[in-house]
C-alpha positions as CSV (number, residue, x, y, z in Angstrom):
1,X,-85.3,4.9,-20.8
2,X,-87.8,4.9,-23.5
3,X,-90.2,2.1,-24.2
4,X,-89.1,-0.2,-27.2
5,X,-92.4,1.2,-28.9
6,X,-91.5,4.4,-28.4
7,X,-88.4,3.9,-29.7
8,X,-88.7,2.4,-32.8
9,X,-91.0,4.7,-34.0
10,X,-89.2,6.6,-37.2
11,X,-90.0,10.4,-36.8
12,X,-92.6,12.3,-39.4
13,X,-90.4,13.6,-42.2
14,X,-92.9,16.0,-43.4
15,X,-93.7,17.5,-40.0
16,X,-89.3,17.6,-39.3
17,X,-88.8,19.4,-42.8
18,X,-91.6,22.0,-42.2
19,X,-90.6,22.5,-38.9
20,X,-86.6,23.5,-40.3
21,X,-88.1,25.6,-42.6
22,X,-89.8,28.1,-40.4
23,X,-86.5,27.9,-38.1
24,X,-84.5,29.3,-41.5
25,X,-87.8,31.8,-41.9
26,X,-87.5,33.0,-38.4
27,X,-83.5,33.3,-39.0
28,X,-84.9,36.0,-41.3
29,X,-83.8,33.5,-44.4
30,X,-86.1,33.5,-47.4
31,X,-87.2,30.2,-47.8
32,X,-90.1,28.8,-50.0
33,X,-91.7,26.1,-48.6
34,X,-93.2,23.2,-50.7
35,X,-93.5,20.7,-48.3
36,X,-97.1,21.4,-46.7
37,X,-99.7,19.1,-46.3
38,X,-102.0,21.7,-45.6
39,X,-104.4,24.4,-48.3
40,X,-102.7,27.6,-47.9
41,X,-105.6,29.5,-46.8
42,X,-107.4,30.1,-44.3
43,X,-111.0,28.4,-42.4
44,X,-113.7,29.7,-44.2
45,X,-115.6,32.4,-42.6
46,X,-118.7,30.7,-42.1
47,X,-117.1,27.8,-40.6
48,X,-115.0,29.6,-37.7
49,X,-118.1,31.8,-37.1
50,X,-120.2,28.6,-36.4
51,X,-117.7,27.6,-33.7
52,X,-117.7,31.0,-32.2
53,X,-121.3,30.9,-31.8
54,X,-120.8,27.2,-30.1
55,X,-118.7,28.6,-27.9
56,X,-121.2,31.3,-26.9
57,X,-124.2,28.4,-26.5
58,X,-121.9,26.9,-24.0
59,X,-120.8,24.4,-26.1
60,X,-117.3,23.8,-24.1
61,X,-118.1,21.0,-22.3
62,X,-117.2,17.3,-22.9
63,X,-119.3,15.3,-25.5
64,X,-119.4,11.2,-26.2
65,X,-115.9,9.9,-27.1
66,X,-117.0,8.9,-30.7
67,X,-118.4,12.7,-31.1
68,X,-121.3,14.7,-31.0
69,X,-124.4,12.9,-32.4
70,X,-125.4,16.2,-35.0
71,X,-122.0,15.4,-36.7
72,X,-122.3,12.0,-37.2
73,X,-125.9,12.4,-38.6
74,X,-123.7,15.2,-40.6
75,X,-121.4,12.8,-41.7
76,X,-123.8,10.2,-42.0
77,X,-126.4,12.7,-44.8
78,X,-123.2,13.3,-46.4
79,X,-121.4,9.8,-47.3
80,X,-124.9,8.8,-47.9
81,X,-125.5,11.6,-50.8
82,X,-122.1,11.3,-52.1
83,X,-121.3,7.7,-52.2
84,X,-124.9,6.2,-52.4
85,X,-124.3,3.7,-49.4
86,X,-126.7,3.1,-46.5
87,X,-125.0,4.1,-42.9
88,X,-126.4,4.9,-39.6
89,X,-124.9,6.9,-36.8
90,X,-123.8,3.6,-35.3
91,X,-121.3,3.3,-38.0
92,X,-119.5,6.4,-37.4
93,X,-116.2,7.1,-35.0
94,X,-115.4,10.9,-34.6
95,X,-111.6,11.5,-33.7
96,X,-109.2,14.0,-33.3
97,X,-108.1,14.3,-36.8
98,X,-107.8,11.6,-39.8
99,X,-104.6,10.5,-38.4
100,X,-105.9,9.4,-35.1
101,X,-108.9,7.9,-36.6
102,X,-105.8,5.7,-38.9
103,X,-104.5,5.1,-35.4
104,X,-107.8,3.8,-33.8
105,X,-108.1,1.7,-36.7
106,X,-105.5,-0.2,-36.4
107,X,-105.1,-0.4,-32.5
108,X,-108.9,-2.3,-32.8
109,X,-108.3,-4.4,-35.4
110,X,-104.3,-5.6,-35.4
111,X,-103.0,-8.4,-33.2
112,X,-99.3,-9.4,-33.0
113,X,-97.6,-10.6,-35.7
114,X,-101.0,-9.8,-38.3
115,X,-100.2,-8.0,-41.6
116,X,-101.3,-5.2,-43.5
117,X,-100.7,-4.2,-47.2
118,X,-99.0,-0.9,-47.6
119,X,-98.4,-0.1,-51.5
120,X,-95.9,2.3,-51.4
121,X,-95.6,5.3,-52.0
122,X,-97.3,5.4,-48.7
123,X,-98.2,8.3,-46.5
124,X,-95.6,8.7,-43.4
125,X,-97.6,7.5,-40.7
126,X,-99.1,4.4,-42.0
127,X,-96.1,2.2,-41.1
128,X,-94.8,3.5,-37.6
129,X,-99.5,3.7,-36.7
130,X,-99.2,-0.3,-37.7
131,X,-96.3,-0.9,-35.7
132,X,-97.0,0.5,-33.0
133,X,-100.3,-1.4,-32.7
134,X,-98.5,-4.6,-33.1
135,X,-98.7,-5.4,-36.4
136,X,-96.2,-5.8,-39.8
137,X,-96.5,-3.8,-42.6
138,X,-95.8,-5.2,-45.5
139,X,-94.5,-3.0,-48.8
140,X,-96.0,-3.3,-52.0
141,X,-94.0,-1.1,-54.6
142,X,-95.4,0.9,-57.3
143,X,-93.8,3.0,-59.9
144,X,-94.6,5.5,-62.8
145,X,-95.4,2.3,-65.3
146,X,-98.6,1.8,-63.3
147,X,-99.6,5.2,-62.2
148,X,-98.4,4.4,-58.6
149,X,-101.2,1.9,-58.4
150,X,-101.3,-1.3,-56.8
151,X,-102.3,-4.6,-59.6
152,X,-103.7,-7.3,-59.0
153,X,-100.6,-9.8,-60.0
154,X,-98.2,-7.7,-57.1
155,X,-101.0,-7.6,-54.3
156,X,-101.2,-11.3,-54.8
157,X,-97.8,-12.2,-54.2
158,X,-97.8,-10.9,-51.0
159,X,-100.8,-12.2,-49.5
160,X,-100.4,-15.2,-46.9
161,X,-102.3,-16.2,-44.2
162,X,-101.1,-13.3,-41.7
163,X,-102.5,-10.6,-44.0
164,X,-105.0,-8.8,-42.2
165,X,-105.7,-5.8,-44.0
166,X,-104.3,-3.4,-46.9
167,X,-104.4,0.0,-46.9
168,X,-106.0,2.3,-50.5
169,X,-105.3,5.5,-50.1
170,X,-107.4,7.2,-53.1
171,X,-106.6,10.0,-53.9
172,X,-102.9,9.4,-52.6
173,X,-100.4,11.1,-50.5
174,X,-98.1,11.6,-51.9
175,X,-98.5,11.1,-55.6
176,X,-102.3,12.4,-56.0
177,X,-103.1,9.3,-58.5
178,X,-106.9,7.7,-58.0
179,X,-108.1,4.6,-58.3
180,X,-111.0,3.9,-61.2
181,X,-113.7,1.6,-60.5
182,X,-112.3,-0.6,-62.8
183,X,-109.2,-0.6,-60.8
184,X,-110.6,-1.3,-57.6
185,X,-112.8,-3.9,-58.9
186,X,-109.7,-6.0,-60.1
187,X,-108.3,-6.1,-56.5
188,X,-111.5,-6.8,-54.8
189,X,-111.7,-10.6,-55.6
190,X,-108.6,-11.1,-54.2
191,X,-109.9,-8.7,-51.0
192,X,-112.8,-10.7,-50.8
193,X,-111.1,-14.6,-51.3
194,X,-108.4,-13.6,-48.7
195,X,-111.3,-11.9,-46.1
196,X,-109.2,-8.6,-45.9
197,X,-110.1,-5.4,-44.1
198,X,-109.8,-2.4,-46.5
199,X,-109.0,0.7,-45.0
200,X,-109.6,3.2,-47.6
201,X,-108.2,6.9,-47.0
202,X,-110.6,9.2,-48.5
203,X,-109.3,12.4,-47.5
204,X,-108.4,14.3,-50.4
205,X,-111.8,13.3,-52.3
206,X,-112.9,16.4,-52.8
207,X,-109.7,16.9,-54.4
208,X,-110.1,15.7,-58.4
209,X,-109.3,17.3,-61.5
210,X,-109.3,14.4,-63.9
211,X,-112.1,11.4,-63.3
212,X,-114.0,10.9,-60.1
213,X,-113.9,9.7,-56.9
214,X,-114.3,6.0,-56.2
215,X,-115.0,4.4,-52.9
216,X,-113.9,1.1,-52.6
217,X,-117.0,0.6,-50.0
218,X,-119.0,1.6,-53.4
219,X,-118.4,-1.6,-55.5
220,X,-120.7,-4.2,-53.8
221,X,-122.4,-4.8,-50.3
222,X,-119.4,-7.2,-49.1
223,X,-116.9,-4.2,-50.0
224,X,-118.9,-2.3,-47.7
225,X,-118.8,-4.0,-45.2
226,X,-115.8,-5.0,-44.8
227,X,-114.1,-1.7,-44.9
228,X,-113.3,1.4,-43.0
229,X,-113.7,4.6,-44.7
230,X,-111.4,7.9,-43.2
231,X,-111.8,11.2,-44.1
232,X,-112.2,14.3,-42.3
233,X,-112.4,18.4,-42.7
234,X,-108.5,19.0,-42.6
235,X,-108.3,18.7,-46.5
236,X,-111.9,19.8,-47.9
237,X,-112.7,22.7,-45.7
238,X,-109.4,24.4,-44.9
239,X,-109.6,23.2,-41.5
240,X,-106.0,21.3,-40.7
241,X,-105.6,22.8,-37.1
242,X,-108.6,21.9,-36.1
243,X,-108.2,18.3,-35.4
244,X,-111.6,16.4,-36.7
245,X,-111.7,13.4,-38.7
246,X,-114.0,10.6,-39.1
247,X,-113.9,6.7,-39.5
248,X,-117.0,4.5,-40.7
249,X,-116.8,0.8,-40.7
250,X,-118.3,-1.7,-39.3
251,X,-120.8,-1.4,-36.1
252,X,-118.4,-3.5,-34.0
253,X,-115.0,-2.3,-34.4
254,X,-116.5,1.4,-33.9
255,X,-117.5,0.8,-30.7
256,X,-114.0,-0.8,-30.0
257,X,-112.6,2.3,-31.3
258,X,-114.8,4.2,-29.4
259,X,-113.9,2.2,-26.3
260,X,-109.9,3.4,-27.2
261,X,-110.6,7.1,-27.5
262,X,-112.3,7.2,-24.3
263,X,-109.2,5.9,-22.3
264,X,-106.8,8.0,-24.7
265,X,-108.0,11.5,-25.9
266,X,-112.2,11.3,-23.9
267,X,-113.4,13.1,-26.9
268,X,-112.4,15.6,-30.0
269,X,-112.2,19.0,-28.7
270,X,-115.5,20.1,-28.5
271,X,-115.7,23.6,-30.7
272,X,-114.1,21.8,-33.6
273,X,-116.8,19.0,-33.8
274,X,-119.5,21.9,-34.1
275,X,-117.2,23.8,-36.6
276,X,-117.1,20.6,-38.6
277,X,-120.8,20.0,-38.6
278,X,-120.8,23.9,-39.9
279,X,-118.6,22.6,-42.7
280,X,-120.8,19.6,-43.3
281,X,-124.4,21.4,-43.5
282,X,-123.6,25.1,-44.5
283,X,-122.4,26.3,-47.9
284,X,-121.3,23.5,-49.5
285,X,-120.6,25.5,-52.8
286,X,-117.1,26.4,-50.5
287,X,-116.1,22.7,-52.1
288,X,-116.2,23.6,-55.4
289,X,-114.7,26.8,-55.7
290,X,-111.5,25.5,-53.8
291,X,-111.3,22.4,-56.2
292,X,-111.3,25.1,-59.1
293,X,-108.4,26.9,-57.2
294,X,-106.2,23.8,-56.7
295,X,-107.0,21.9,-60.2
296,X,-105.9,26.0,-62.1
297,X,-102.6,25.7,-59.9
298,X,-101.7,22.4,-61.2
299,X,-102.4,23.4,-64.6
300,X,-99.7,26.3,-64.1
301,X,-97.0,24.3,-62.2
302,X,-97.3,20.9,-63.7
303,X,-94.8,22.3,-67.0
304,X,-92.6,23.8,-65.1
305,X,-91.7,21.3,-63.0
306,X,-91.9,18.7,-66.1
307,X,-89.3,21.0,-67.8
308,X,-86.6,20.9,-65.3
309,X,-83.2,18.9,-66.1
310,X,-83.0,15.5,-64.4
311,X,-87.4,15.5,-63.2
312,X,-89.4,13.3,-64.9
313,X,-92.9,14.0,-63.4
314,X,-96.2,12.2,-63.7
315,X,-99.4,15.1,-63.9
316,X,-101.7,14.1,-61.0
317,X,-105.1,13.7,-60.9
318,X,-105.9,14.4,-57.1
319,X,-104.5,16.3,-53.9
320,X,-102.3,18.8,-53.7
321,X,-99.1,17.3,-54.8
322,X,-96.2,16.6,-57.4
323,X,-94.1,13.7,-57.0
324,X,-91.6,14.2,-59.8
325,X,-88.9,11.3,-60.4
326,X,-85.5,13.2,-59.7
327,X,-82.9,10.0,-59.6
328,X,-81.0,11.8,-62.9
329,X,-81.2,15.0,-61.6
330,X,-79.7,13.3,-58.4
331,X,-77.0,11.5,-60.4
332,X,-76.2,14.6,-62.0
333,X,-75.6,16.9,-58.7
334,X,-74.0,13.9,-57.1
335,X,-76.4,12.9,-54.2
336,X,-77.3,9.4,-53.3
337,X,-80.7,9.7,-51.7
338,X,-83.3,12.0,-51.9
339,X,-82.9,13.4,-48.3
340,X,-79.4,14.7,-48.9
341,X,-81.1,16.0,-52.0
342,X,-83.8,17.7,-50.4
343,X,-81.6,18.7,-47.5
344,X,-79.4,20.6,-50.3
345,X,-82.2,22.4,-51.9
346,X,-83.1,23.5,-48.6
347,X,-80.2,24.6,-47.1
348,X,-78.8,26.4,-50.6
349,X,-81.4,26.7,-52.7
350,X,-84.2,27.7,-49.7
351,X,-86.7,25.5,-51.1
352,X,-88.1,23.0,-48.7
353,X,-89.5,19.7,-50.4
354,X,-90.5,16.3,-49.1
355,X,-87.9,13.5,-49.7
356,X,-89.6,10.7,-51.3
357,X,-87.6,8.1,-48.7
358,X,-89.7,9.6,-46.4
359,X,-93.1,7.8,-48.6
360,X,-90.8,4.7,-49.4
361,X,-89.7,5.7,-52.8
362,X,-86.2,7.2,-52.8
363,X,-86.0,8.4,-56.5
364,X,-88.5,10.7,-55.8
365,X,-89.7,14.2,-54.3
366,X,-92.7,15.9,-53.0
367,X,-93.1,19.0,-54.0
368,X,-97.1,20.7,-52.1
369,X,-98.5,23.2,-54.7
370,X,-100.7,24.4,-51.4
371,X,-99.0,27.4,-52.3
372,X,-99.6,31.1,-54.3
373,X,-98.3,30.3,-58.1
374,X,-95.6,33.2,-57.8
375,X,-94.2,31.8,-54.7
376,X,-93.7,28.2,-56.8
377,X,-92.7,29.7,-60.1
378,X,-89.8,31.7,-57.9
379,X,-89.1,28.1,-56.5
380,X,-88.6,26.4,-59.6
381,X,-86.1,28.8,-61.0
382,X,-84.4,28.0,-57.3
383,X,-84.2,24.5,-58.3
384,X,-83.2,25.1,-61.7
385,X,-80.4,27.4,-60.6
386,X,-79.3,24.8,-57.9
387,X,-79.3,21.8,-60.2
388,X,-77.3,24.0,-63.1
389,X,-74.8,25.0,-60.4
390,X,-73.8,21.4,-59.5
391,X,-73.8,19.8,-62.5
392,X,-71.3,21.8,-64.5
């Protein structure tokens, strides 16, 4: 019998809808799949070839459980360039992808019963990763009349003496909004008063088409301090398979997470962590050109989308994403939820997208424009078609 833990733990919706998909694909069914997390191309060249030539130097043995010390000085040169903060290698966890880094975190820093802030829309994992580490997430909802983003008057209401942390995710999964300074500023004295933890998800901040990226670790030496930034080369550098993320925070809950990894996973695989310090110290013009890519896709799908009957869709600044309010397009086909509606389009229309009850927000739906433009436009009409052939 399985563990309570074990049990409880809601399954990822993004993972289960990608995963029917390519069943219907292998079934020889045409189906146009919106729902990935993932840039649809491949590792850059330079990148696998600086793992191949690890591989050659013998570099297939284990390393330290927190990661090679190169890629942390990596990691280190870079968050000190970009964000103009003052780290050392000390402050740096290396995991096996973003997501177990989010996983480390919490497992080091939640005790039963403690609560963290989760402004919804959230990513999938958050709430099952805080759960399962003993903890309560607690929802914070945002709509379309703030931009998805968290204020000041909400985060206070739900702040009492067992909140131990709240989550920013900037720019966000799903709903590619960011966070200006301005915005992050009005939350931190209420951060700071209540002595919170911040764990800030970084990792699609390469990822902005309109404004910048703002670190919440950026707006004052307490800010720093007290929070954990996670990012990784999944999003920035093509590189999803590959498994590396990175956590910085504080000196002592590093080594705590340290501690975890090397009774869970010993350390990240070993090729990957010199394919990510390729990534981090070679070429990093790479950045830039896939930022143009993404930000002239988004220009092109961002109408059409807009346009359809029953969507009423919000234009992102950051990721990869849409997340299109689609309650009257809903209402007009007759479903009551957004997984029966995304179930629909996939099994008649053979468009996969991302229910938004999956991120906590039922009106909505994902739609990943990590895809060629042709393949969305063709999608669109799908969806057009679909919702036409309900509704009369």
């Amino acid at each position: 019998m399985l563990s309570n833990k074990v049990s409880n733990i809601q399954p990822s919706t993004t993972l289960a809808i990608t995963a029917t998909a390519q069943k219907l694909k292998d079934e020889g069914i045409d189906v146009i799949g919106l729902g990935a997390g993932q840039p649809d191309f491949n590792t850059p060249d330079f990148i696998i070839e600086g793992a191949i030539n690890a591989i050659h130097n013998g570099q297939t043995k284990y390393t330290p459980s927190g990661g090679i010390l190169s890629l942390k000085e990596a990691i280190v040169n870079k968050t000190n360039q970009d964000l103009n903060l003052n780290y050392n290698t000390s402050n740096v966890f290396v995991g096996t992808g973003a997501k177990h880094v989010l996983y480390n975190i919490f497992m080091s820093i939640l005790n039963e019963g403690d609560e963290v802030i989760v402004p919804v829309p959230y990513w999938v994992s958050y709430p099952e990763q805080i759960k399962l580490a003993g903890g309560t997430p607690v929802f914070v909802k945002t709509d379309e009349e703030t931009n998805f983003k968290l204020t000041t008057s909400q985060l206070e209401q739900h702040i009492n003496d067992n909140t131990k942390a709240i989550i920013i995710n900037t720019p966000s999964n799903p709903t590619g909004m960011i966070y200006s300074k301005e915005e992050l500023l009005a939350l931190d004295d209420l951060i700071k008063q209540h002595d919170l933890i911040v764990i800030s998800d970084e990792i699609y901040e390469t990822l902005i088409y309109n404004g910048k990226h703002v670190s919440y670790a950026t707006l004052n030496e307490d800010a720093k301090d007290r929070t954990f930034i996670v990012n990784g080369v999944s999003k920035s550098h093509a590189m999803t398979g590959w498994r590396i993320g990175y956590g910085i925070g504080p000196v002592d809950y590093i080594k705590g997470m340290t501690n975890l990894a090397s009774h869970s996973t010993s350390n990240p695989t070993t090729p990957s962590q010199y394919a990510a310090l390729t990534a981090y110290t070679e070429q990093p013009e790479y950045i830039q050109k896939m930022n143009e890519i993404f930000k002239k896709r988004l220009d092109e799908v961002y109408p059409l989308v807009d346009e359809i009957t029953g969507f009423k869709c919000i234009k992102p600044n950051g990721a990869f994403y849409l997340y299109p309010n689609v309650k009257e397009a809903m209402n007009l086909c007759g479903y009551n939820s957004s997984s029966d509606f995304a179930q629909a389009l996939l099994e008649e229309a053979h468009v996969a997208v991302i229910p938004g009850s999956a991120f906590g927000s039922d009106d909505n739906i994902r739609l990943s424009y990590a895809t060629d433009v042709e393949s969305f436009k063709t999608a669109i009409e799908r969806i057009k078609h679909f919702i036409n052939s309900k509704k009369s």
